[in-house]
Structures are given as C-alpha cells and as structure tokens.
C-alpha positions, 0 to 999 in steps of 0.5 A: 624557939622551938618548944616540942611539948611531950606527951603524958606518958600512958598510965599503967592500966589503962587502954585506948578508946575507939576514938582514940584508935581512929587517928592515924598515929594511934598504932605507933608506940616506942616498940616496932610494929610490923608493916604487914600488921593491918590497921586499925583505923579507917582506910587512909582517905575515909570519912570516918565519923570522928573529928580526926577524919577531916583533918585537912579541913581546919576552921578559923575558930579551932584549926588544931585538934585535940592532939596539940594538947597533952591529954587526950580526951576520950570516950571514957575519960582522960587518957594518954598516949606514948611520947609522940617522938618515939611514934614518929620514930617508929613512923620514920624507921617503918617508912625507911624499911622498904623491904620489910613494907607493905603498901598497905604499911605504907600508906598508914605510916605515911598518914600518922608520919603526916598527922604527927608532922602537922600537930608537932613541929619536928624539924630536928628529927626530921631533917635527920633523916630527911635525905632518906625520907625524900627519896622513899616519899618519891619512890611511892609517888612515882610507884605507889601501888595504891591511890592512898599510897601515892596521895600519903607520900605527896602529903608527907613530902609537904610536911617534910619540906614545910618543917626543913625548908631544904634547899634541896627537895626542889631540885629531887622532886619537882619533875616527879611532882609534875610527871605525877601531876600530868601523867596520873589518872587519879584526880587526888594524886594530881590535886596533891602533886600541884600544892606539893609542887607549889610547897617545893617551890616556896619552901624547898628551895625554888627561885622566882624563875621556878615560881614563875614558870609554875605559874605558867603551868597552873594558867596553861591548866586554868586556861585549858579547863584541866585539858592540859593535865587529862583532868578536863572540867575536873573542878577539883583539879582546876581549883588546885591550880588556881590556888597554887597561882595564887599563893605563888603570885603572892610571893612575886614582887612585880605581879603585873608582868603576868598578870594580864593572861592569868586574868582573863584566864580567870575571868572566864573561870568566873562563869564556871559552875564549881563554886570552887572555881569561881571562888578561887578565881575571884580570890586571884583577880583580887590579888592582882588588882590590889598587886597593881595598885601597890606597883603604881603607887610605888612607882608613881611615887619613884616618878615624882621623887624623880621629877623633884630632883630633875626640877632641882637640877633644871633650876640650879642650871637655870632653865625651865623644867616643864616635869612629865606626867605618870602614865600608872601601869594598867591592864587591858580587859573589860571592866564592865563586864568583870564587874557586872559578872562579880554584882551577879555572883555576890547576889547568886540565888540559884537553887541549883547551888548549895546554901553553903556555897551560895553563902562562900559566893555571896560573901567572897565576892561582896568583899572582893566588890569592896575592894575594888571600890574602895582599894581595901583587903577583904573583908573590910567593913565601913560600918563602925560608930561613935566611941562611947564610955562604955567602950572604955568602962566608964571613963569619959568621952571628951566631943573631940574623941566623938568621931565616927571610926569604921569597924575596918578588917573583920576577918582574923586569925587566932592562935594558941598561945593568944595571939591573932593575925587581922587579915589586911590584905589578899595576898595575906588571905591567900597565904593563910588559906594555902597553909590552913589546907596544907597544915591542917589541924596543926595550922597553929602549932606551926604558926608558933613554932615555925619560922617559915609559917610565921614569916610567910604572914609576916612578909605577905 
C-alpha cells in the first residue's frame, strides 16, 4: 500500500543550483544542522520566483511538482538530493530539540517538515514521533514568536494529522485551534487555524457533533462578516470559514437540519465584493440544494416503499387504504431573488474585477445556474453529438447506435500514476478543492498513497 519512493543518492562532485537551494527542504541532509544556522532560501511565507514558492497553490493540470520525481532538474542539468527520510528526520529531531531552536529555525524546519510531508506520504515515521510533534506544533501555535513561526506550525500540524489520522490530535488541539482563530491579530494565522481546525475534525478524530458545531462557528463568522473573530470585512478570513463549512457540510448525512441559516448566511455573502467570497459562498449553496435533493429522493422513495407495504396490509385486512401523499422537505428563502443574483454574477462585466476572477465568476456560477435547472453537478455539459466511425477507428456505426449522447461532467482530476477522477458532484468538488489547498503540490501522492485522501473522494 505505501510506496515511499527513495531518492538518488547525491553524486560525488556535484553541487546544488540556486533553484534547487530555494526549497524549503533543501538544507536538510543525513547530518544535523544547527537550528541557529540562517536559511537560505527565501523567508518562509515569500513569493520567491521559483515554481517552488507557490507551493499551496496547485493546478488541476501538474498539482505536484518536481520533488515527487527521483531526479531533480536544475539549472545546470540533472542532479540529486540526499534521501528525503533522512531530511525528514533531521526535520523531526531539529523540531523536537526546542532548547537548542530558534524561531527562526523553527520556522524553516516547519516549512521543509511541511514541504516533505506534502511530497512524500511518511505516515510510519511520522506517527512515530507524533506524540511529541503535536504538542511542539501547538507549543508555536499558541507562542510562536513570529507569524511565519505559528503559520508554519498550523500547516505542519495538517500535514501531521492528514498523514496519521490519530484519533487523538482533535482532543490536543481543537481549543488552541480556535483560541488562535479568535484571539490572533494576524489574518494568516486565523486562515491557517480555521482549515487546521477543520483538518482535525475530519481527520483527527472529531465526530459529527464536533462537525456540527464548527460549522456553527464558521456561519456565526459568514454571518457576522469576520466580526465574530475581530477579522471584520477580512475576505480572506471570511472565505476560510465557508470553505471549511463546506468540506464539513460534505461529510454530514442530513445536511438539511442546518441548512436553512447557512443559506441565507451565504446568500447575502453573494453581494459581497471579494470574488472569493462569492465564489465559495455559491459553491455551498450549491452544495446544499444538491444535499436536499439527494434527501427527498431517498425519503421519498422510504415513503413510497411505506405506502406499498401499509396498501398490502390494508388489503390483506380488507379494507380500503387511501395511501398519503409525500410532503419533500424544502427551504424557506426567496427563490427569485437567488436566482436573478447568481444570472447577475455569471455574466459580471465590472471593470472593477480582475479578468481572472471575472472569468472564476462566470464559469462558477454558470455551472451552479445548470445545476439547479437541471439536478446535475458542476460542470456538466448538455452539448454532446452523434457517434461517428472515427470515434471508434473506423469500425461502423450501425442507425441504431446514432443517437445524440451529451458530453456530461467535464470537469476531471488526473493522477500520477494515470488515473482520473470525473468530478460528478458538489460535495466531490469541494472535497478536492479543500485537500488541493491543504495537500498542495503533493495533492497526487497522496490521493496514491493515502487511504483517507483516496477515501475522502470515494465516499463524496
């Protein structure tokens, strides 16, 4: 199940490029370093030109970067790195060693532990040591005496929790996670706290109730426009708590019990003038509408076998049974205005938006518009054509086979080792998109390798 893929060991001679030098990993070999030392990369948190800097950032084409691969590529030719283990063990033992540490230590050890958790799936060494790496990541989130310090251990906490999936992180960290989340004055560390807290939730060990109530707390922040956590009109802040709804909402069996509040939460986030914002809030109102349909026709399909079986009975007693009508659960809000908002954002022309979000709108809430109408996921397509013989090499097409077929869901995955998951649904949407942004470029190592990444989409 897990194939942990070594590195070419570093050819005698050789030297590291600049580029190579840029990730965050790239001081850590089989020898100890001194936590003191300074980096040599760019500051943890930078935009250094390299494709190494956005490394949360990951695009539905490539969503890993080269450090999956046994070679790395640099500016000069092909070189290697030491064994990635023995980095992450420097990495674990330098974060262990507080006395000795330095924030600044901290923060790089916290980036390259982060940056090798994402690209490698570790689970037997990390879960090794994880009783003393949960507590010295929370020690830096509730001390940490930089931003980058306390962003680094929330991110490093994700990637501990998402590899081990201890049933113990929730309980340690979820009070930290929101002491953090309210008390901060930092937006990055609030951002970071929210989708750590929702990580935990999910992967460390929280149940539905906890679920629930943490969805109680990302609406109360939706509703109250970041007030709630001193983060008012924090766009960033206020898009971290509807995500985390979101991917929590996913995992709930009867959304519907709390959907009416969220929704009209996120219906008036639809005005609001982060694209961000708007886009995340119409991802969940999609969610919730495609949540309810799935109830009703599960429950009215409970009602009718119901019926059947009361109009046996009746019939065995002779008598007349006159059997009841389904009443589907429904929502109270205004249909009209919804939908004449979401028409406005699919067509947005303002010139006050960039042409990239403009472009996220338009395409985001057209497919959330077909949706609606048509009971679909997103991105589905009614175009389509007729088969023809050079779909199939030649071989004929008998007039029976000619028959319009619609192209359907056109929005994919793809993974390294060929495989591709077709996004049919909203709640499988979300999921991917919550775990591109956690998983960054290691998305596709652990969708191979991780159970909980593979059963996460398996089960959306």
């Amino acid at each position: 199940m897990r194939d942990l893929r070594k590195k070419i060991l570093l050819e005698s001679g050789k030297t590291m490029s600049r580029k190579a030098r840029s990730r965050p990993d790239s001081n850590f070999g089989s020898t100890t370093h001194s936590p003191n030392s300074s980096p040599t990369g760019s500051r943890h948190g930078s935009r250094a030109p390299s494709r190494y800097a956005s490394e949360d950032e990951v695009s539905d084409d490539d969503p890993s970067d080269s450090l999956t691969n046994s070679v790395i590529a640099s500016e000069d030719g092909d070189e290697t790195i030491s064994d990635w283990t023995d980095k992450l063990k420097d990495c674990i033992n330098e974060i262990l060693d507080r006395k000795r540490s330095s924030t600044q230590g901290r923060e790089r050890y916290f980036a390259a532990y982060t940056h090798l958790a994402r690209h490698h799936f570790a689970d037997t060494m990390i879960e090794h040591q994880m009783h003393e790496l949960v507590p010295a990541f929370l020690r830096s989130i509730r001390n940490g005496g930089t931003t980058e310090e306390t962003v680094g251990a929330l991110k490093a906490l994700q990637m501990t929790t998402i590899t081990t999936q201890s049933d113990s992180i929730y309980d340690q960290a979820f009070s930290i996670l929101k002491t953090a989340t309210e008390g901060s004055d930092e937006e990055s560390v609030k951002v970071e706290a929210l989708y750590t807290m929702a990580v935990a939730t999910i992967f460390g060990g929280g149940a539905e109730v906890a679920a629930q109530e943490l969805m109680d707390f990302a609406v109360e922040i939706v509703e109250s426009d970041g007030n709630s956590v001193d983060a008012g009109d924090n766009g960033p802040v206020v898009t971290a708590a509807l995500n985390i709804w979101g991917f929590l909402a996913s995992h709930i069996d009867e959304l519907e019990q709390q959907s009416e509040e969220a929704l009209e939460a996120f219906t008036e986030q639809l005005d609001s003038s982060d694209a961000d914002v708007q886009i995340a809030a119409g991802s969940n109102i999609a969610l919730i509408f495609e949540a309810l349909r799935a109830y009703n026709e599960q429950a009215e399909e409970d009602h009718d076998s119901k019926q059947e079986q009361l109009r046996v009975e009746a019939k065995q007693r002779g008598e007349r049974y006159v059997p009841e009508p389904y009443n589907p659960f429904d929502l109270q809000y205004n249909q009209h205005q919804l939908v004449q908002k979401m028409t406005e954002l699919a067509g947005q022309s303002s010139k006050t938006i960039s042409r990239k979000d403009r472009r996220q709108l338009h395409a985001t809430f057209n497919s959330i518009l077909k949706s609606l109408e048509l009971g679909k996921g997103p991105g589905y397509s009614e175009a389509g054509r007729i088969a023809r013989e050079s779909d199939r090499g030649g071989e004929r097409v008998y007039a029976a086979e000619k028959v319009f077929t619609e192209f359907g869901y056109r929005n994919t995955v793809k993974g390294n080792d060929g495989r591709t998951l077709t996004i049919d649904s909203w709640s499988l949407s979300i999921r991917v998109d919550f775990l591109k942004r956690i998983l960054g470029g290691g998305f596709t190592t652990h969708w191979s390798h991780n159970p909980a990444v593979a059963e996460t989409f398996d089960t959306a």
